[in-house]
N, C-alpha and C positions, 0 to 999 in steps of 0.2 A: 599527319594523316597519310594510312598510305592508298596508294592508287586500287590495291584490290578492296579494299573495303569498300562496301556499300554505305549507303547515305544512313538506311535502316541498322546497318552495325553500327556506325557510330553513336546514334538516337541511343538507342537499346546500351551499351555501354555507357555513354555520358547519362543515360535518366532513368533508365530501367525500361522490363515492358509499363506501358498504359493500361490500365484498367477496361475494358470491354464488355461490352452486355451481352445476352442472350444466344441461345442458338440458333434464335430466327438472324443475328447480324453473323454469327459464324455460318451458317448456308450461306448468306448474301455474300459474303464474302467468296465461297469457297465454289461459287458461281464467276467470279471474275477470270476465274482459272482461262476461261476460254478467250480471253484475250492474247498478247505475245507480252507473257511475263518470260522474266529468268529465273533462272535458280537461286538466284541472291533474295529476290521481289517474291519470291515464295518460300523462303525460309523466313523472312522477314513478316510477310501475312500470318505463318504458322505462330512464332515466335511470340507474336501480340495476340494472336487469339488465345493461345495457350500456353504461356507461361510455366502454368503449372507442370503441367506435361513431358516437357523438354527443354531440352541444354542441348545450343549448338555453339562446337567449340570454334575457336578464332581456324584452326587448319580446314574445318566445314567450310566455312567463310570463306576464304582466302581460295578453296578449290572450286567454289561456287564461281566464284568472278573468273576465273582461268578457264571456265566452261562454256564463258559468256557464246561463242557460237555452237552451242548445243540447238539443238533444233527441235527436240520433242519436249521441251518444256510441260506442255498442257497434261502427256500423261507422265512425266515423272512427277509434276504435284498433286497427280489422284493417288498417285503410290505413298509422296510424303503424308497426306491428309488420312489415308486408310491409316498409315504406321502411327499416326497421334490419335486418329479415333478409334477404330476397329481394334488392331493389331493393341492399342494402351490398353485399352478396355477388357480385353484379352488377358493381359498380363496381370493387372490389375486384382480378376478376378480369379487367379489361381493356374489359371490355362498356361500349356505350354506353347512351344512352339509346334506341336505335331497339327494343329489348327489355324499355324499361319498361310500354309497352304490354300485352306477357304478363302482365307482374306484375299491374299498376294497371286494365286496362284503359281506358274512358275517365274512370275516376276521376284520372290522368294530364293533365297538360297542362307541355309542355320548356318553354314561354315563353308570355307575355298575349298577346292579342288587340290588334288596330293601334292600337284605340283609346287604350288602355292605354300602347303604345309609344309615341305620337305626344304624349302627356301627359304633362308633365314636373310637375303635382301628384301624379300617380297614379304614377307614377316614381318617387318620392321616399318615398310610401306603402311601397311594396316593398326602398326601400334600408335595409338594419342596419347597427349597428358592430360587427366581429368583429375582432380582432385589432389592432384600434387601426386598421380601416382601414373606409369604407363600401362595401360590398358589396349590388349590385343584387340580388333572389333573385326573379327571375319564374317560375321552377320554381314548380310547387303540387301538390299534390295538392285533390282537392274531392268536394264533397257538397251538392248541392242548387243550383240556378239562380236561386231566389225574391232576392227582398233582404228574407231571413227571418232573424234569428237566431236563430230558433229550428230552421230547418230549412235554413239554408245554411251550411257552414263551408272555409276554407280553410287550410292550412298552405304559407308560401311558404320555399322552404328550397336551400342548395346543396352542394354537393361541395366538401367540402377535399382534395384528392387529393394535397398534399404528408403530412398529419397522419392521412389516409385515415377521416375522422370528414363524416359527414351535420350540416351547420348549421342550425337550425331557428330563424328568424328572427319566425317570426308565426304562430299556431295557434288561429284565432277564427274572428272573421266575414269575410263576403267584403270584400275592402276596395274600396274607392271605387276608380272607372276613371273617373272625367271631373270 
């Protein structure tokens, strides 16, 4: 076991997600928010209500616990909850991203900045392994501008539209661009 895992990774690994009822216990849930969860305690919420929905990979995981003094918790899980509801929902039904904007506003961003593209460390930053394969995820969502970890966080993530599940690649700090 190692130190960044959560209690909730390991569960979800050794047993699978749990089965869950209704929407009226996913609100109830999605109400807890305003407690002093982490990013792990809310991947972990999302992960069990919705299964179906999303795959977050072990390097999610592992930048989630590295973020443990993040501070605005409460709204980067209105941002993860919108990207499983709203933003799925979205995809789901044909929609591109030219309407993530509604959802996200400019908590949103479809791809980096030049810099970012032009930089192939920083490129590389942003590639996972999903399905035995590496997968670029410039998609993000964000919170904060500073190089704070305490007050800047990113999640960079993308669309499986064959398996129709949101991949979530990295959910921490902002990651390095140069």
């Amino acid at each position: 076991m190692k130190k960044s895992e959560s209690a909730c990774f390991r569960f979800i690994t050794t047993h699978g997600p749990i089965s869950l009822p209704n929407d009226e216990f996913r609100q109830a849930i999605y109400r807890l928010h305003q407690t002093k969860l982490t990013l792990n305690d809310g991947l972990c919420i999302l992960k069990q209500i919705f299964p179906e929905r999303i795959v977050i990979l072990p390097s999610a995981w592992k930048s989630a616990a590295e973020a443990a003094r993040f501070e605005r918790t409460p709204q980067a899980f209105d941002l993860l909850w919108k990207l499983v509801t709203d933003y799925w929902e979205m995809l789901v039904a044909g929609q591109g991203n030219h309407v993530a904007r509604q959802i996200f506003g400019d908590d949103f961003a479809a791809t980096e900045s030049e810099t970012v593209q032009h930089n192939t460390r920083a490129r590389r930053l942003r590639t996972f392994s999903y399905n035995g394969q590496e997968i670029e995820m410039l998609m993000h969502l964000r919170l904060g501008r500073k190089e704070s970890i305490a007050q800047t966080w990113r999640t960079h993530f993308t669309w499986d539209a064959e398996r129709k599940v949101i991949v979530i690649g990295h959910c921490g700090k902002h990651l390095d661009h140069d």
